[in-house]
C-alpha positions, 0 to 999 in steps of 0.5 A: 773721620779716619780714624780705623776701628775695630767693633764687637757685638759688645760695642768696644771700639779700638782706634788703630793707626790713621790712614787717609780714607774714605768716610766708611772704612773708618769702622770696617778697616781693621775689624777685630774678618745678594726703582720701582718694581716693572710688573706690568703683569696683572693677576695673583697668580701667573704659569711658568713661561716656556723657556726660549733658548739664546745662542750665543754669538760669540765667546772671548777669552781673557787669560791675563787681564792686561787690559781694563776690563772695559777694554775686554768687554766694549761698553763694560761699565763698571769696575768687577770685584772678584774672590778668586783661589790662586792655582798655588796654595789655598789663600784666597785673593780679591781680584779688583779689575778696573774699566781702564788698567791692569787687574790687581790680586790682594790677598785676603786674611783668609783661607779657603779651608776654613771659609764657611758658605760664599763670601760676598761683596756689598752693594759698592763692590769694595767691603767684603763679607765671609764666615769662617769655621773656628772649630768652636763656632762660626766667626763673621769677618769683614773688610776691605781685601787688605785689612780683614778683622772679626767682627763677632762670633757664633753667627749662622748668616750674614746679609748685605742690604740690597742697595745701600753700601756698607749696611750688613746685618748678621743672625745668630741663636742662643739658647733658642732666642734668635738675634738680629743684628745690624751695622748700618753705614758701617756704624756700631753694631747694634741688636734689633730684634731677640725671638723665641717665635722664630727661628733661622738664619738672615736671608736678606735686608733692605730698607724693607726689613730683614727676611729669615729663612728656616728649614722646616722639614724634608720632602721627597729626599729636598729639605724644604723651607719658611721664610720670615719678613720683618719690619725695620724695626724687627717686628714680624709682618708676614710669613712666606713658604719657601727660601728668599734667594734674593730681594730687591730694594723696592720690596720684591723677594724671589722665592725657592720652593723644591724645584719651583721659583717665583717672585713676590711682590706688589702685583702678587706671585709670577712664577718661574720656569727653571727647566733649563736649570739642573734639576730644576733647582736654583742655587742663586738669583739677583735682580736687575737694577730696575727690576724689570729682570731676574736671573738665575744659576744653578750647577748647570745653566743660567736663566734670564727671565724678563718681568715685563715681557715674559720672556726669557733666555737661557745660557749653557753657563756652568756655574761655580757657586752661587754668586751672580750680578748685574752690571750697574746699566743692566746690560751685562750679567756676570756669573762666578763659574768653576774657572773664571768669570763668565760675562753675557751680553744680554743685548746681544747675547755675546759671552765672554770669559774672564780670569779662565785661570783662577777659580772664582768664588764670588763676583760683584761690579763695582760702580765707578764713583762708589766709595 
């Protein structure tokens, strides 16, 4: 179909005027606006790995993207998605830098006064999620960078499922009653789960299920946190200590605790040594494609811990929020620092920066051949 769509909670659907795209945009275009598990580790419980810093070997500055992205970065595979604020003003942008070609600047339907927590691309790296703050609630808004809409108000979180492009879920809590809901492949919205038991705001989504995080408390002056594993069909099946920062789509989580990271999966718990990080504290994470690799950005420092050989690397990077990605080969990890985009070569341990003249406030790639 081509026909764009505007869709609510309550399911009306709106046709607007038609344009010639792609299957999936019919109901984000105009909306009304995170392989197998590589553990070859044995054990439930593992000890932090001391941490061997890389040098980095050389850096790259780009002031103008003039060129494609891939002629930057030699070997760059993908397409990079990027929210920027412009020098001038405070409206946000979509930065869409191909591998071949000049970066284009879309402005969004948004402004940075009022955008509540990160916004955050899907797994294409073409739709593009934000909350804003009305003054009366949280509204959830959603699309492509031209042509934003509101999908539904009185949010607490939103998530975008870990592989599948266009699959968003959001949370929301009335009158003590925890909602669940899901727009799958970009389709009508609909209610998964209500429940008085649990509490929270959705963390992540998969073909896994749906993880809710909640704040449980204070501990020495750091809030501490529950997190809630439920089926596809959102039914509760177990209960995690600590904040879910990321998943994978083979059922793996990483898992905040104070200053304590570890991964939970299949082969138990490995835990993770975030010393090189500011206070310990890790503000993002997400996993390699194969999920042989995790990293990790706090406000300073950026960490890449091999699952497999329990190694890892560390990177002076001081990061802008929490928004990092890997590129679709693995190679390649881009973290939205406080001016720009910094790129590491973790083959080499090269890293160039990007777009040093915006500040960025998410990054994403975008796969040559997604929709």
């Amino acid at each position: 179909m081509t026909d764009d769509r505007i869709v609510t909670d309550g399911g009306d659907v709106v046709p607007e005027a038609r344009k010639s795209v792609g299957p999936w945009v019919w109901l984000f275009i105009g909306l009304g606006l995170g392989v197998g598990v590589m553990f070859l580790v044995g054990g439930s419980s593992f000890r932090p790995r001391a941490l061997s810093p890389t040098t980095l070997n050389s850096t790259t500055t780009v002031s103008e993207a003039t060129l494609g992205v891939g002629d930057v970065i030699l070997g760059f595979p993908d397409n990079l998605s990027v929210v920027v604020s412009p020098g001038a003003g405070r409206a946000l942008e979509v930065v869409t830098w191909p591998v071949q070609g000049e970066a284009t600047f879309r402005s969004v339907a948004l402004s940075d006064l009022n955008t509540f927590g990160t916004p955050r691309f899907d797994s294409s790296g073409h739709f593009l999620a934000a909350m804003v703050d009305s003054g009366n609630g949280l509204l959830l808004t959603v699309g492509r960078p031209n042509s934003f809409g509101i999908v539904t108000d009185d949010v607490n979180g939103f998530a975008w499922h870990d592989s599948n492009a266009a699959d968003l879920a959001w949370s929301k809590e009335r009158d003590g009653i925890l909602e669940i809901w899901t727009s799958e492949d970009a389709g009508q919205p609909r209610l998964v789960s209500q429940s008085e038991d649990i509490s929270g705001t959705i963390a992540a989504l998969g073909s896994w299920g749906f993880a809710v995080v909640e704040q449980t408390g204070v501990s020495d002056g750091a809030p501490t946190y529950r997190s809630y594993i439920l089926d596809p069909n959102g039914d509760l099946s177990r209960t995690i200590d600590g904040r879910i920062i990321a998943s994978h789509g083979s059922g793996i989580f990483a898992i905040s605790e104070g200053d304590r990271v570890f991964v939970d999966g299949p082969s138990g718990e490995l835990a993770i040594n975030t010393g090189e990080l500011e206070s310990g504290i890790a503000l993002g994470a997400a996993f390699s494609p194969q999920a042989d690799r995790l990293a990790l950005t706090g406000l300073l420092g950026v960490v890449v811990v091999d699952l497999v050989e329990e190694a890892d690397a560390a990177y002076p990077i001081r990061a802008g929020s929490d928004s990092i990605a890997w590129s679709s080969d693995g190679r390649y990890l881009l973290v939205s620092s406080f001016r720009g985009i910094a790129v590491v070569d973790t083959r080499s341990g090269d890293m160039f920066a990007l777009l040093e003249d915006q500040t960025t406030r998410a990054v994403a790639v975008a796969p040559i051949g997604t929709p």
